[in-house]
N, C-alpha and C positions, 0 to 999 in steps of 0.2 A: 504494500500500500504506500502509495507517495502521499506526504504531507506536505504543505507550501502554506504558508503564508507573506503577502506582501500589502505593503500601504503605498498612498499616495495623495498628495492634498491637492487639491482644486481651488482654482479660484473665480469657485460659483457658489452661489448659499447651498446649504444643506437640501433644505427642499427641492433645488434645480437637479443635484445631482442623484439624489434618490428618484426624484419621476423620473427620471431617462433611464435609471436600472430597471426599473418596471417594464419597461420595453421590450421583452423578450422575444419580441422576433426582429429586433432591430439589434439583437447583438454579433451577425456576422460584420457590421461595418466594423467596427473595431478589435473583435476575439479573431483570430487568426486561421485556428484549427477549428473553427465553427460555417459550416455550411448552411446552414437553416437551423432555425426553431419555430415549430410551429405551438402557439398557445392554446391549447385544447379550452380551456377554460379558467375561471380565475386561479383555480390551484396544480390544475397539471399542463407539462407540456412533452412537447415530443423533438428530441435532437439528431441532428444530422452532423457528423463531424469526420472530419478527414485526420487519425494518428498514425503518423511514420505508413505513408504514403495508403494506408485503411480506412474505408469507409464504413462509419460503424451508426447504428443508429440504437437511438435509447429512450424511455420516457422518465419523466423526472417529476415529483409534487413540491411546490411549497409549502414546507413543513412549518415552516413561521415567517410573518411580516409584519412587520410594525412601523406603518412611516416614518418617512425621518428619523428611523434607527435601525432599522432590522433586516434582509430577506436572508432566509436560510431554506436550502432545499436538502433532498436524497434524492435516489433515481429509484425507479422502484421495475426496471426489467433492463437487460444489459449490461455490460460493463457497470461493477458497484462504484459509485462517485456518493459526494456528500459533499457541503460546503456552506458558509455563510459569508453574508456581507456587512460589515455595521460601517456605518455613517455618524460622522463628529461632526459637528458643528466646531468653527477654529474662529467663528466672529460672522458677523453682518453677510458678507459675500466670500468669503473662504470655509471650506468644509477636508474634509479626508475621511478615502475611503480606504475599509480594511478586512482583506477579502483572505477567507480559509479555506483550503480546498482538501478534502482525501477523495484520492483516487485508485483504483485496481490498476496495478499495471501485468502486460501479459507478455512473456517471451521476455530471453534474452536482451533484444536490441531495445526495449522496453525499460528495463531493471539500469541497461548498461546506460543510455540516455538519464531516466533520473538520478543516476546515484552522482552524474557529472553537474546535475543541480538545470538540468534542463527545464523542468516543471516551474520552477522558480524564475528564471530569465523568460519563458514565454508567458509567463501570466503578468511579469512585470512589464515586459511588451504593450500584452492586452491594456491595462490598465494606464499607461501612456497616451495610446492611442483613444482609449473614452477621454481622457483628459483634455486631446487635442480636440474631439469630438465636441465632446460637451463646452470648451471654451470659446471655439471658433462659433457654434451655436447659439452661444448665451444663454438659450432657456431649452428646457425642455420640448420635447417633439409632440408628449401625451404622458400622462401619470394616471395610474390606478393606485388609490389613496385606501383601499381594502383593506381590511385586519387578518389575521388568517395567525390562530391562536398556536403552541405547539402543543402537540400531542402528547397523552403521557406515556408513550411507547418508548 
């Protein structure tokens, strides 16, 4: 299982950068290794992703969301992943987001890849690239302001 965590501060309010994560079919503009997300409904979705040249698809619920502070998902068929995102508030129009991910990784070239900290340099990538995203935009595209409790599982 590979772990990652990485941060990043933005200089957009908190609310701007939370409704653009809610956008979950607008995240191949900026995630790399993401070909489609389609949003089945407010809590599950369904992924399309190209790893180390595989096209793999998965669905995935949001396990918790709490605006302006929260989304956490798992995958619930496919490849097992898990992750959350929390959002700080750093003042008026600056925010930082801080994103945890586990993922199953398979095979050799898999294992050999994350142990050199791959996982880690492409999510810090991703997260650059929302930055550039969300700054060059200034506001958000659409937000779903929904609560979505965690479960006691």
């Amino acid at each position: 299982m590979s772990k990652v965590e990485e941060s990043i501060e933005l200089e957009v309010p908190v609310r701007t950068a939370y409704n653009q994560w809610t956008q979950f079919e607008e995240f191949p503009q900026f995630m790399e290794h993401v070909d489609e997300v389609k949003q089945l409904d407010d809590e599950h979705l369904h992924w399309k992703v190209t790893i180390a040249g595989k096209t793999e698809e998965f669905d995935a619920e949001v396990a918790e969301q709490i605006p302006d502070t929260r989304i956490a998902w798992r995958s619930t068929s496919g490849r097992q992943n898990s992750g959350a995102v929390d959002f700080h508030p750093l003042g008026d129009n600056r925010s930082q987001i801080m994103v945890a991910l586990d993922a199953e990784t398979e095979g050799a070239m898999e294992k050999a890849a994350d142990a050199s900290g791959f996982a880690a340099r492409q999510l810090r990538g991703d997260l650059k690239r929302f930055k550039e995203l969300i700054e060059q935009q200034g506001s958000e595209t659409g937000a779903w302001r929904g609560i979505v409790e965690r479960d006691a599982s």
